[in-house]
N, CA, C and O atoms as a GROMACS GRO file, in nm:
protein
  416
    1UNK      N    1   1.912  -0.813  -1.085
    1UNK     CA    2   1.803  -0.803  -0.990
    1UNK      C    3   1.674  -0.764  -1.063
    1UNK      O    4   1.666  -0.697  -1.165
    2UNK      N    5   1.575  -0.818  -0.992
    2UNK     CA    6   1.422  -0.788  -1.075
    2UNK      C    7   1.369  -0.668  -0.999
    2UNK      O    8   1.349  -0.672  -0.877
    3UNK      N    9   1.336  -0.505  -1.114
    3UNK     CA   10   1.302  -0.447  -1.051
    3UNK      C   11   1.134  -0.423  -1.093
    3UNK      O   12   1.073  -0.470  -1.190
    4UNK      N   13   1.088  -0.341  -0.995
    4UNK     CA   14   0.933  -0.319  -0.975
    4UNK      C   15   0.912  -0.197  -0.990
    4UNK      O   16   0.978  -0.121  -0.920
    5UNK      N   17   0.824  -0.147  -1.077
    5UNK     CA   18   0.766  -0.024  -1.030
    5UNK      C   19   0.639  -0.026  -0.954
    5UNK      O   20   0.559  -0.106  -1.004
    6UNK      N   21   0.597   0.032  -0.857
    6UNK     CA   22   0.455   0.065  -0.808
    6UNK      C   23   0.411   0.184  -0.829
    6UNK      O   24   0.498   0.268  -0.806
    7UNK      N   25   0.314   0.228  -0.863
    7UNK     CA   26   0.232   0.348  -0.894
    7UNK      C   27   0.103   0.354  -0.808
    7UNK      O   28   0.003   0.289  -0.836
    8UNK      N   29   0.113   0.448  -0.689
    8UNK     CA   30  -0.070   0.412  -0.597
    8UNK      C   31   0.027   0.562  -0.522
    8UNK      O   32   0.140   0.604  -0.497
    9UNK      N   33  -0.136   0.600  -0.511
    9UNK     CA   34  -0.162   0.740  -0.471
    9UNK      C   35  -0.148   0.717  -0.284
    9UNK      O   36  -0.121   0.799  -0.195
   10UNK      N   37  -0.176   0.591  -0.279
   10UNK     CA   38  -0.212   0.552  -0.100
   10UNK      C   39  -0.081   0.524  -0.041
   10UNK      O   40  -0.040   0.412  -0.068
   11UNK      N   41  -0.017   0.584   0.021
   11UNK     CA   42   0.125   0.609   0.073
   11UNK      C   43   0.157   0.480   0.163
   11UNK      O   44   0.268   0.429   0.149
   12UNK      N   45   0.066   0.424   0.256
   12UNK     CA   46   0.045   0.275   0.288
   12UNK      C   47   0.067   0.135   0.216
   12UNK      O   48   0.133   0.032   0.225
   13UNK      N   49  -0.038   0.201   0.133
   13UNK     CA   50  -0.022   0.046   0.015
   13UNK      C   51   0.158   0.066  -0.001
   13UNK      O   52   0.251   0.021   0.067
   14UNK      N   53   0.154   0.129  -0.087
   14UNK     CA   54   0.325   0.154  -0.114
   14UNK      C   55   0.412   0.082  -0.036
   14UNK      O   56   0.479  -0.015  -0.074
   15UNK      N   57   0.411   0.134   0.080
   15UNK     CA   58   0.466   0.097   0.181
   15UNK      C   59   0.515  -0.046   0.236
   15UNK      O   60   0.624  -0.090   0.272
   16UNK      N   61   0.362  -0.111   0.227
   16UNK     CA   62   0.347  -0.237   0.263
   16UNK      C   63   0.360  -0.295   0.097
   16UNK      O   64   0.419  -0.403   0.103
   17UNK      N   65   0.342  -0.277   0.019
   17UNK     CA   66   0.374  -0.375  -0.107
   17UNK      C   67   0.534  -0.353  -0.123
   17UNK      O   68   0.593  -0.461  -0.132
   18UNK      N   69   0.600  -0.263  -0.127
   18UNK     CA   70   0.731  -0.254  -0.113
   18UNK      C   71   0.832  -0.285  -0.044
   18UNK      O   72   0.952  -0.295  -0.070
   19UNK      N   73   0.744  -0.303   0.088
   19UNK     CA   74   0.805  -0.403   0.180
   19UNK      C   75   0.836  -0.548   0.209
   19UNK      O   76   0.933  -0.593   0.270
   20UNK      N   77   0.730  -0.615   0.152
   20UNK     CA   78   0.704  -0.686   0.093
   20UNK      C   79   0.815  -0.769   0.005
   20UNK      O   80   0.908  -0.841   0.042
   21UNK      N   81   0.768  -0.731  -0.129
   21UNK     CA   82   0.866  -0.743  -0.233
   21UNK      C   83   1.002  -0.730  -0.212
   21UNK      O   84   1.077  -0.819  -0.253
   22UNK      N   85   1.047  -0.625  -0.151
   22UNK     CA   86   1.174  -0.552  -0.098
   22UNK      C   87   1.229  -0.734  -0.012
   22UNK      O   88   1.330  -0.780  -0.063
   23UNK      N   89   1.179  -0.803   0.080
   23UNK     CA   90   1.187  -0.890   0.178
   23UNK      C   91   1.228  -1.010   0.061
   23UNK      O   92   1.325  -1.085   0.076
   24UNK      N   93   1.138  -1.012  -0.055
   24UNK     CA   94   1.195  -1.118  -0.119
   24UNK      C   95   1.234  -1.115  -0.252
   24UNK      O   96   1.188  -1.152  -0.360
   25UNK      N   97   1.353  -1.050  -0.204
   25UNK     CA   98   1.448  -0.966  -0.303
   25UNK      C   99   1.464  -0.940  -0.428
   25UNK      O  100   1.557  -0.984  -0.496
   26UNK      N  101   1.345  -0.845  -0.482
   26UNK     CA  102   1.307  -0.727  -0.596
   26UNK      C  103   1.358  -0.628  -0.524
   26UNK      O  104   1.350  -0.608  -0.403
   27UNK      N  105   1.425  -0.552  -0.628
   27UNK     CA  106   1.465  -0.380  -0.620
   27UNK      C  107   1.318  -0.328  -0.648
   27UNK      O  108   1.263  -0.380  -0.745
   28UNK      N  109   1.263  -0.255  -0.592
   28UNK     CA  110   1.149  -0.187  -0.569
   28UNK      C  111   1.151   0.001  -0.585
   28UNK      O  112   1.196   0.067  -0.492
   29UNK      N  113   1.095   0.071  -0.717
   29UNK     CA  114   1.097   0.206  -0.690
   29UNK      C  115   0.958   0.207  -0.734
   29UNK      O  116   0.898   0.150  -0.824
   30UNK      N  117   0.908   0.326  -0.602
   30UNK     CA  118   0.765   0.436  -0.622
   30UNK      C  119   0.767   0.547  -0.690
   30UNK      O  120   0.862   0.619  -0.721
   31UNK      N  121   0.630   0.555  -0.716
   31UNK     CA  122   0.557   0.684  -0.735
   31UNK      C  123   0.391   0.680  -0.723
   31UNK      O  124   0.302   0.601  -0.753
   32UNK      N  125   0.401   0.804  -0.668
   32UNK     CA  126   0.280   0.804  -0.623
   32UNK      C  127   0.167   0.881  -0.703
   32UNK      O  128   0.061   0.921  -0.655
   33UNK      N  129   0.216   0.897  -0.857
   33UNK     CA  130   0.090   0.975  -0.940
   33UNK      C  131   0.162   0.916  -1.091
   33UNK      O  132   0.270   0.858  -1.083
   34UNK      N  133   0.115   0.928  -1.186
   34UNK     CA  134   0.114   0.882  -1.330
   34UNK      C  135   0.273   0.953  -1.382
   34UNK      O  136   0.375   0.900  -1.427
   35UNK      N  137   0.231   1.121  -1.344
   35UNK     CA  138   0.349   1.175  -1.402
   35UNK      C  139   0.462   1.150  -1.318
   35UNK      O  140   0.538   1.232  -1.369
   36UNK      N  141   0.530   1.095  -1.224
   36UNK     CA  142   0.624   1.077  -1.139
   36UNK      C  143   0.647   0.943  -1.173
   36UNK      O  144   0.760   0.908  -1.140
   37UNK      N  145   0.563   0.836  -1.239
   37UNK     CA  146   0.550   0.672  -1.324
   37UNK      C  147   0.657   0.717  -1.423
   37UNK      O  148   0.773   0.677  -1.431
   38UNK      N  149   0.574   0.840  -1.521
   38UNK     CA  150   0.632   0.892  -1.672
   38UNK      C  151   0.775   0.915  -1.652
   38UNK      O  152   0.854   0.865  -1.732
   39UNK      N  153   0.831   1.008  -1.520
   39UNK     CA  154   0.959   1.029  -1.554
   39UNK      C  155   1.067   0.912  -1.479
   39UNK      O  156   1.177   0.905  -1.534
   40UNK      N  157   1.052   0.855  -1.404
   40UNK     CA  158   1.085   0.749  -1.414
   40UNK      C  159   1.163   0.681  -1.520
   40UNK      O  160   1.282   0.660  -1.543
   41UNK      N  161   0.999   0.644  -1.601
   41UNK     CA  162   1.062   0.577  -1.689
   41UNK      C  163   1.131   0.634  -1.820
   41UNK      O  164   1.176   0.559  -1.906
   42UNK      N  165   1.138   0.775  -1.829
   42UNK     CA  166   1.237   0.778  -1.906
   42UNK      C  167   1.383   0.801  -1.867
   42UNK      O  168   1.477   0.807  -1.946
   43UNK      N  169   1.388   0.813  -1.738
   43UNK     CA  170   1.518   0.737  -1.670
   43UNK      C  171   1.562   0.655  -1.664
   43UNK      O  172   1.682   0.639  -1.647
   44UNK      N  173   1.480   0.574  -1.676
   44UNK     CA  174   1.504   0.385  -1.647
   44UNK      C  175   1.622   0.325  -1.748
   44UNK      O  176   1.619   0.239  -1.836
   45UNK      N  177   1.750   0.431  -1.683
   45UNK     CA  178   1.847   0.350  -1.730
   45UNK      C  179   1.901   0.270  -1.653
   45UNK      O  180   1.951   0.164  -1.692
   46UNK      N  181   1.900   0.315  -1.511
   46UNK     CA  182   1.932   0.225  -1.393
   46UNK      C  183   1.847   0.112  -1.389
   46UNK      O  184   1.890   0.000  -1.417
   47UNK      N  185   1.708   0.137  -1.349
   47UNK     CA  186   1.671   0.024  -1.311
   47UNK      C  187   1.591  -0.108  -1.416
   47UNK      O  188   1.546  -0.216  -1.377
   48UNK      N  189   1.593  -0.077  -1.495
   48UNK     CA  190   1.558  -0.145  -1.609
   48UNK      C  191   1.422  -0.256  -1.562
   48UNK      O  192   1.413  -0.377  -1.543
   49UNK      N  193   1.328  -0.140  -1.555
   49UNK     CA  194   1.217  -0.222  -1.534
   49UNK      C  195   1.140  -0.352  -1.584
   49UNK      O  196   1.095  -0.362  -1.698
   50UNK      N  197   1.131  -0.452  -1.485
   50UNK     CA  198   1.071  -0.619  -1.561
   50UNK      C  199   0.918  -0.551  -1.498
   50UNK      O  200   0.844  -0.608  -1.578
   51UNK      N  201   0.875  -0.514  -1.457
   51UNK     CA  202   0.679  -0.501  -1.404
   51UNK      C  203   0.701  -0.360  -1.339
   51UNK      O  204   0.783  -0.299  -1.271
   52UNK      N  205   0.555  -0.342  -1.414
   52UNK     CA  206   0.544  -0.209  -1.366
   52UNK      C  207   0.404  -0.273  -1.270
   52UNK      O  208   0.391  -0.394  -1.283
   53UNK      N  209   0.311  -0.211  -1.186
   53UNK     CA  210   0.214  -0.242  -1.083
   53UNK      C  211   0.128  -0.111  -1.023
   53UNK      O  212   0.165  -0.056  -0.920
   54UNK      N  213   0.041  -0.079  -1.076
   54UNK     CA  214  -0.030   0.055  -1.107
   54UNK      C  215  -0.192   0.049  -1.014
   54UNK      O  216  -0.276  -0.035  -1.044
   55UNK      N  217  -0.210   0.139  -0.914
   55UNK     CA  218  -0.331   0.106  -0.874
   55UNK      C  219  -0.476   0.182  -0.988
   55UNK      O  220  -0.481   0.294  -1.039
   56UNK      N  221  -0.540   0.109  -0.993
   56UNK     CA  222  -0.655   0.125  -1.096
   56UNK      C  223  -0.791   0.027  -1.033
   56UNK      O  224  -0.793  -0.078  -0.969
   57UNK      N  225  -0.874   0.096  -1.074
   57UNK     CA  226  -1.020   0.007  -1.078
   57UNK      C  227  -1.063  -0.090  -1.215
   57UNK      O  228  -1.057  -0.060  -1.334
   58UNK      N  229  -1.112  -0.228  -1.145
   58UNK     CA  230  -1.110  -0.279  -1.228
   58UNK      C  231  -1.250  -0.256  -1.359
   58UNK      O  232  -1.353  -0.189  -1.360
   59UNK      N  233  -1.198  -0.333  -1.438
   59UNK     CA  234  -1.322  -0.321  -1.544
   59UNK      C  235  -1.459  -0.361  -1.456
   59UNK      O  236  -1.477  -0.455  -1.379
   60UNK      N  237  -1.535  -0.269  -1.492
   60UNK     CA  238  -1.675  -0.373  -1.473
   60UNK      C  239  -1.716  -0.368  -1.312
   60UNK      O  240  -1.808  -0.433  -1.261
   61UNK      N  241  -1.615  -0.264  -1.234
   61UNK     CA  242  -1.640  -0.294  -1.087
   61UNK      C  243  -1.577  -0.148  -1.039
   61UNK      O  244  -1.502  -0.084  -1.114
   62UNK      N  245  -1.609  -0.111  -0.930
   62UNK     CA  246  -1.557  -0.033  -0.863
   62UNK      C  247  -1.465  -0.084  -0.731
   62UNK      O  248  -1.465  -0.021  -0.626
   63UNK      N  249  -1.404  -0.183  -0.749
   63UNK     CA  250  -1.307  -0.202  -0.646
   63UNK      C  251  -1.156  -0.186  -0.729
   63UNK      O  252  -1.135  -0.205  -0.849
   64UNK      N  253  -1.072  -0.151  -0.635
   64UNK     CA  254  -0.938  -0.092  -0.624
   64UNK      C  255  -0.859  -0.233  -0.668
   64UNK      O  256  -0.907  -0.336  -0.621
   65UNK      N  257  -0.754  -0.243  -0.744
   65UNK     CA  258  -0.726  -0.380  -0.812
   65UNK      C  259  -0.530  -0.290  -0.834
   65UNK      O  260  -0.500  -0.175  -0.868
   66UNK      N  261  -0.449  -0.401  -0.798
   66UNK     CA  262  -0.304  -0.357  -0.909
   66UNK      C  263  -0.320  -0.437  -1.024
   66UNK      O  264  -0.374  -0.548  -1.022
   67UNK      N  265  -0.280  -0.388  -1.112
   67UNK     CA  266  -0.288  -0.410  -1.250
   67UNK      C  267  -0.129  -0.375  -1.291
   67UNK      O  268  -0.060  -0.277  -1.262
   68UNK      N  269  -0.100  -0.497  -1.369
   68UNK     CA  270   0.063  -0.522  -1.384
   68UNK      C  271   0.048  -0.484  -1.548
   68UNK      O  272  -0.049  -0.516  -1.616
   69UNK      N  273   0.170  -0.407  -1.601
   69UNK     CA  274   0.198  -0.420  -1.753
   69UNK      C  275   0.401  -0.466  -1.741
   69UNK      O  276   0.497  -0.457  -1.664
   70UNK      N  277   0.379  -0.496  -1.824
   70UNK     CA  278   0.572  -0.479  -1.831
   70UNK      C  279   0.612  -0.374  -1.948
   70UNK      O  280   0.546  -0.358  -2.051
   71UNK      N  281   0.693  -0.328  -1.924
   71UNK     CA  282   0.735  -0.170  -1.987
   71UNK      C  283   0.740  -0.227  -2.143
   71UNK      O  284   0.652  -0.200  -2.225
   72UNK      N  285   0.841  -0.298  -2.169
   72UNK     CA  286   0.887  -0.358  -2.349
   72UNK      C  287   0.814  -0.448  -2.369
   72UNK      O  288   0.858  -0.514  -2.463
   73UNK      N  289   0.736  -0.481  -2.337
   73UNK     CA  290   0.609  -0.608  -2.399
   73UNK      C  291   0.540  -0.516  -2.459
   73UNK      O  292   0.556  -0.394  -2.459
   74UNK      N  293   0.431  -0.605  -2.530
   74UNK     CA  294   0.296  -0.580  -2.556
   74UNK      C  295   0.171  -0.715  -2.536
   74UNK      O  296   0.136  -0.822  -2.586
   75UNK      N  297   0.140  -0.623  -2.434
   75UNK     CA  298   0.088  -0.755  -2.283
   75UNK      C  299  -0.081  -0.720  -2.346
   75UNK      O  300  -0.106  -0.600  -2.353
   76UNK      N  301  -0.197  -0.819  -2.392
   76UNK     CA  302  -0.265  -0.790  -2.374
   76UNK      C  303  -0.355  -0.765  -2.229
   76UNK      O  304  -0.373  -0.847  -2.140
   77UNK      N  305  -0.409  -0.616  -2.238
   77UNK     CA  306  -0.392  -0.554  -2.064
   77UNK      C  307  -0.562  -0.550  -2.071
   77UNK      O  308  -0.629  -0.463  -2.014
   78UNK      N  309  -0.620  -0.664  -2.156
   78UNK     CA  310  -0.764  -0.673  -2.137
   78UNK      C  311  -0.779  -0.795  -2.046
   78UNK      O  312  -0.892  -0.798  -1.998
   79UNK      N  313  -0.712  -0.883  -2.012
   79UNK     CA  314  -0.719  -1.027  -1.926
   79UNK      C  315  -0.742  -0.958  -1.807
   79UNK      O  316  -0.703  -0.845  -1.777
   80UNK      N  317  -0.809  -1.038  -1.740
   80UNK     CA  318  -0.790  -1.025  -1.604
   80UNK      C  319  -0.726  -1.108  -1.515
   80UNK      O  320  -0.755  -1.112  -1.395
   81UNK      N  321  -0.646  -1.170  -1.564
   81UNK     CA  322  -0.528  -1.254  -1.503
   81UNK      C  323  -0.396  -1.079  -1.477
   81UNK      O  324  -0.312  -1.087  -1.387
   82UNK      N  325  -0.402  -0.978  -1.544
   82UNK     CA  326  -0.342  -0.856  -1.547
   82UNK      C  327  -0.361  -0.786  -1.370
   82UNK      O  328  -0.279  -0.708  -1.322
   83UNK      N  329  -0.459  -0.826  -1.312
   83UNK     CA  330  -0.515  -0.749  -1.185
   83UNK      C  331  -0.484  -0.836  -1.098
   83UNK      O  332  -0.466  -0.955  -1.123
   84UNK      N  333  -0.473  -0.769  -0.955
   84UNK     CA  334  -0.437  -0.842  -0.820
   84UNK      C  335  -0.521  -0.732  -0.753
   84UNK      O  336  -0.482  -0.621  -0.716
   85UNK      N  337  -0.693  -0.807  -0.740
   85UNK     CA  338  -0.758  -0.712  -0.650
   85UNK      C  339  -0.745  -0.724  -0.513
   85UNK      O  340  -0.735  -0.822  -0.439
   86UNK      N  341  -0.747  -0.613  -0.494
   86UNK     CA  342  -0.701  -0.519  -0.315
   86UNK      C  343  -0.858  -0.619  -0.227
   86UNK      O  344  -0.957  -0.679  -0.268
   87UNK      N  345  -0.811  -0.594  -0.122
   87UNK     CA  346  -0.706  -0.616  -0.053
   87UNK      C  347  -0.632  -0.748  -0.073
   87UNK      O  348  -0.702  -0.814  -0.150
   88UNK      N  349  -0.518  -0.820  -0.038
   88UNK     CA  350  -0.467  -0.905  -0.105
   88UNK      C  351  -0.345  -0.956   0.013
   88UNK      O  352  -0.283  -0.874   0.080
   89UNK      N  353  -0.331  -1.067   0.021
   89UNK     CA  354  -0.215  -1.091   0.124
   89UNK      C  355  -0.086  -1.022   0.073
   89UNK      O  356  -0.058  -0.925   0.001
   90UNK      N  357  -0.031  -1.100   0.130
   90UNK     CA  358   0.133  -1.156   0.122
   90UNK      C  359   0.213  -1.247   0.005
   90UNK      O  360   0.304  -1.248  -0.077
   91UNK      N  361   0.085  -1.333   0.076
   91UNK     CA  362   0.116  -1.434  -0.058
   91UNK      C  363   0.058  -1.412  -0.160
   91UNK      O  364   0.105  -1.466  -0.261
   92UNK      N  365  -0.027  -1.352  -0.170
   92UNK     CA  366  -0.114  -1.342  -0.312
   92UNK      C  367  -0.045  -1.278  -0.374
   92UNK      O  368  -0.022  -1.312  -0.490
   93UNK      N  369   0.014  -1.158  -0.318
   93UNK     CA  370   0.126  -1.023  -0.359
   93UNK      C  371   0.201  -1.095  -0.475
   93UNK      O  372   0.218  -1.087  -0.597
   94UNK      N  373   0.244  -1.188  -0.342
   94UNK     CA  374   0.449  -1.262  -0.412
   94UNK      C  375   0.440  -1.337  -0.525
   94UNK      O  376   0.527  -1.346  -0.612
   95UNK      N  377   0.268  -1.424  -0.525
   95UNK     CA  378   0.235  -1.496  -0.598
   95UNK      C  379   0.218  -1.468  -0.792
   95UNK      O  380   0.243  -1.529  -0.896
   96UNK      N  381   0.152  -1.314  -0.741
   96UNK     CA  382   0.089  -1.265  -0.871
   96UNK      C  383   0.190  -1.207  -0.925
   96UNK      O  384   0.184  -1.179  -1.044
   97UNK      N  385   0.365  -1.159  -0.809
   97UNK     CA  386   0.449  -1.069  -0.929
   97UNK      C  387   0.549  -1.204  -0.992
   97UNK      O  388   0.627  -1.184  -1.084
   98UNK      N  389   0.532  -1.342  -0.925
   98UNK     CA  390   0.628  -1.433  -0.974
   98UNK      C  391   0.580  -1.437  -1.091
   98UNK      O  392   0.635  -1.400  -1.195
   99UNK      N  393   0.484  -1.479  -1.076
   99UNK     CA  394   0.372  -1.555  -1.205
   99UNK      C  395   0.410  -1.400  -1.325
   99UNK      O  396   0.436  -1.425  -1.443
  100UNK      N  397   0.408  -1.318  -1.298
  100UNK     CA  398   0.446  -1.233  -1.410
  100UNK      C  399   0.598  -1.248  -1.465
  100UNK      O  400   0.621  -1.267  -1.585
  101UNK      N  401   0.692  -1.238  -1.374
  101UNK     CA  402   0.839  -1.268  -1.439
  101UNK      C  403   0.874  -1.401  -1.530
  101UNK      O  404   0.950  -1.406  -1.627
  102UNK      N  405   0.765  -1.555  -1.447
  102UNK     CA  406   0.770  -1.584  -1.537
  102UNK      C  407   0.711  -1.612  -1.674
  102UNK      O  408   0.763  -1.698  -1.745
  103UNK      N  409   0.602  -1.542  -1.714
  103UNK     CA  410   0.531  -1.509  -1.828
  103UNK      C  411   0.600  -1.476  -1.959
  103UNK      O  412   0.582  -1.510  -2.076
  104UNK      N  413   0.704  -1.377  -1.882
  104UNK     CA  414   0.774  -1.307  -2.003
  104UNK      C  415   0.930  -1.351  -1.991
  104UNK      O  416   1.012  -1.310  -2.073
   0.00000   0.00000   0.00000
């Protein structure tokens, strides 16, 4: 199974992106601050994370954007093909985490 991390402070977003994803079947785990991301992942023996999905502002702008890395890559995280700015459907969601699985 392909799992997800999300990282966003907004208990909503979470919610609804996890729901989401969750519907078209990714294993999905939160956290809602950096250090709760950190321990995670040095747990991540279970879920063996393929995308992590982190809320951040983008370069150059003050709007609210997810920004994808994958844990064992080394993704250059200067593209902005990396961001899925907010607000964002459904499809844009499903669109932007396919397009990452298949990247790598």
């Amino acid at each position: 199974m392909k799992s997800i991390m999300i990282v966003d402070d907004e208990s909503d977003v979470i919610d609804k992106v996890k729901s989401c994803l969750e519907e078209d079947d990714f294993e999905v785990v939160t956290a809602s601050n950096s250090r709760e991301a950190l321990e995670l992942l040095d747990e991540d023996k279970e879920y063996n994370f393929g995308l992590i999905l982190i809320d951040t502002t983008m370069p150059g702008s003050d709007k609210s954007a997810l920004f994808s890395i994958t844990p064992k890559s080394k993704m250059d995280t200067s593209k902005i093909e990396n961001f899925l700015q907010k607000p964002f459907t459904k499809e844009q969601l499903l669109d932007f985490v396919k397009s990452k699985f298949k990247s790598f």
